[in-house]
C-alpha positions as CSV (number, residue, x, y, z in Angstrom):
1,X,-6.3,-41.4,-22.9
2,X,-7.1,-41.6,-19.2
3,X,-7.3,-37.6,-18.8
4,X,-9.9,-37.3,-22.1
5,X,-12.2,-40.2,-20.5
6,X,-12.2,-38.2,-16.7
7,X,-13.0,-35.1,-19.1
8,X,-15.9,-36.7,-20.8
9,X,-17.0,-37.8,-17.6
10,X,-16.9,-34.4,-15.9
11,X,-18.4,-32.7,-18.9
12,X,-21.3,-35.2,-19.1
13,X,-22.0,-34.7,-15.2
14,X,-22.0,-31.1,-15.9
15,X,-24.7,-31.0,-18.3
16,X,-26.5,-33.2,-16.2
17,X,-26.7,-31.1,-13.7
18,X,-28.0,-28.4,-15.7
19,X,-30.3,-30.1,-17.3
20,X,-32.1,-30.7,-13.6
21,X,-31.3,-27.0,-12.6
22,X,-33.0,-26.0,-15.6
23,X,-36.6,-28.3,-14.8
24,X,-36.3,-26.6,-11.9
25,X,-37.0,-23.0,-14.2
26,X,-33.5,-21.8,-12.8
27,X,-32.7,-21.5,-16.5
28,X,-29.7,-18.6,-15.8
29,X,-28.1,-20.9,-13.3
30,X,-28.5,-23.6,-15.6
31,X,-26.8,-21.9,-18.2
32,X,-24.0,-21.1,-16.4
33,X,-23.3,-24.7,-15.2
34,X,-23.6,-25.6,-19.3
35,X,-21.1,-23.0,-19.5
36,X,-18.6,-24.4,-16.8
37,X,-19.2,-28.2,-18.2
38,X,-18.3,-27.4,-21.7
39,X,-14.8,-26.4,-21.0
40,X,-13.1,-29.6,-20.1
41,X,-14.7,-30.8,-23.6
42,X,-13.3,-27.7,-24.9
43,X,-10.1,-28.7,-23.5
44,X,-9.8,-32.2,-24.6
45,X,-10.5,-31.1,-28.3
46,X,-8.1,-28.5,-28.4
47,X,-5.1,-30.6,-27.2
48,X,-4.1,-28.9,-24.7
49,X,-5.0,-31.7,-22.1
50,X,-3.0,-33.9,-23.8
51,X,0.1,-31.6,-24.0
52,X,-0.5,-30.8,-20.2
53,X,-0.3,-34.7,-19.9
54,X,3.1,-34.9,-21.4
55,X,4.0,-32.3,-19.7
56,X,3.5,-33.8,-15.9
57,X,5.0,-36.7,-17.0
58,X,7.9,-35.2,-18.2
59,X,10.9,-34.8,-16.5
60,X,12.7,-32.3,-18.8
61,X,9.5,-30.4,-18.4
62,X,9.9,-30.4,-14.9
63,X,13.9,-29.7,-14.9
64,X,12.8,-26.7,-17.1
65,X,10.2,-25.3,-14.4
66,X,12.8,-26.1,-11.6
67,X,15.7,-23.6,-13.5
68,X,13.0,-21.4,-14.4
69,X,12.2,-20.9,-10.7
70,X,16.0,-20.5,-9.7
71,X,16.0,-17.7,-12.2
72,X,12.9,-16.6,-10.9
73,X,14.4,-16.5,-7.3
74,X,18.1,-15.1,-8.6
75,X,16.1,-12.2,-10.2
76,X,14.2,-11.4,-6.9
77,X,16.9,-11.4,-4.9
78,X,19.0,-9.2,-6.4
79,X,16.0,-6.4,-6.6
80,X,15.7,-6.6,-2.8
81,X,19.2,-6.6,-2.2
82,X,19.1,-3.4,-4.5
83,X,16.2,-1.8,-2.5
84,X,17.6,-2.4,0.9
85,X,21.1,-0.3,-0.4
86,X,22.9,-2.2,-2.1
87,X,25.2,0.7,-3.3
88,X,28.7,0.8,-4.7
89,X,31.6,1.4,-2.0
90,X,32.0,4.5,-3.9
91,X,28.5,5.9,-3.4
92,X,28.4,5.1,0.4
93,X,31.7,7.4,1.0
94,X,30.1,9.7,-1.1
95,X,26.8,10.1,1.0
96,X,28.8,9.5,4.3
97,X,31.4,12.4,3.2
98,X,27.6,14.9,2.4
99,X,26.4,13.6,5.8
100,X,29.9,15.2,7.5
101,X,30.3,18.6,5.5
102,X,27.5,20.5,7.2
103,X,24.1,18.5,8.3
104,X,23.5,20.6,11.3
105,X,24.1,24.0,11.4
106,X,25.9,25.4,14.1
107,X,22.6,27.4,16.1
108,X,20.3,24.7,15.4
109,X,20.8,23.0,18.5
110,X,20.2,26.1,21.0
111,X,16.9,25.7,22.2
112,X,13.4,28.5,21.0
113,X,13.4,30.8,24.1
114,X,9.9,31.9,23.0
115,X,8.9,35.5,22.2
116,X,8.3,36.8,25.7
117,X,11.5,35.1,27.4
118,X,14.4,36.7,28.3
119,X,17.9,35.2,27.8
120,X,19.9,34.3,30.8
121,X,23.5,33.6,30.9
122,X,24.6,31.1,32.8
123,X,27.6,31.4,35.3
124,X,30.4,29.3,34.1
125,X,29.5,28.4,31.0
126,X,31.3,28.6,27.7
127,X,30.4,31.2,24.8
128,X,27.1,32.2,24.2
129,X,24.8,29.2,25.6
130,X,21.4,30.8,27.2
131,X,18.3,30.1,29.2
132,X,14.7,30.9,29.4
133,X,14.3,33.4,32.5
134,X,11.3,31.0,33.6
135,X,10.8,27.4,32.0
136,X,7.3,27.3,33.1
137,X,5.7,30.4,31.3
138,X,4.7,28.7,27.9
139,X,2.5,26.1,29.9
140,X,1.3,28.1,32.1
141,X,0.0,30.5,29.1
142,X,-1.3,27.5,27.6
143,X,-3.0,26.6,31.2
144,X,-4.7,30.3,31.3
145,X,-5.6,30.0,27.5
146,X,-7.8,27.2,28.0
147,X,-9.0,28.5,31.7
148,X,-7.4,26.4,34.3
């Protein structure tokens, strides 16, 4: 009863205030405040401000938003425990026994020597490990490129 009186109220302010905004010849601002008053009215003789009423006073209502926002929160959770890996035990040997057979390849960790450098053994060392015959010659035919 209380919530269809403040309606009225609102409602009758609103077209109040168009009805000023509209002697002032602002007749599409006027119209759009009609607009916005209308709607509690609107509101109050559709019902719905009546079932919203019940429903704030409720307290099954509110039990029912409070189990739909645990489901809300269960539901969530479980998508970002999914994103962030949450794979089977099964899956993770899998991708840690991929990771072991053959990431790197054996070469792939001797360094580019370049196309003008010559290899260099170096005394003591094991296999075929090499260096660049002079570590400086890329930058300094990057230096001469650019003129300094």
């Amino acid at each position: 009863m209380i919530a269809e009186t403040i309606c009225a109220a609102v409602s009758a302010a609103g077209v109040g205030i168009a009805a000023v905004t509209a002697y002032r010849r602002r007749f599409l601002a006027a119209a759009r405040i009609l607009a916005y008053a209308l709607v509690p009215v609107a509101l109050v003789m559709t019902g719905l401000v009546k079932w919203a009423a019940n429903t704030a006073f409720s307290p099954v209502a509110w039990l029912g938003f409070g189990v739909l926002a645990l489901a809300w929160v269960l539901f969530m959770t479980t998508r970002l425990i999914e994103r962030r890996g949450g794979r089977t035990r099964k899956e993770r040997k899998e991708a840690a026994r991929a990771a072991r057979q053959g990431a790197v390849e054996p070469a792939a960790s001797v360094p580019s020597l370049g196309p003008g450098a010559k290899p260099v053994a170096r005394p003591g060392a094991k296999g075929t490990a090499v260096e660049p015959a002079d570590d400086f010659s890329d930058i300094e035919a990057i230096l001469k490129k650019h003129g300094i």
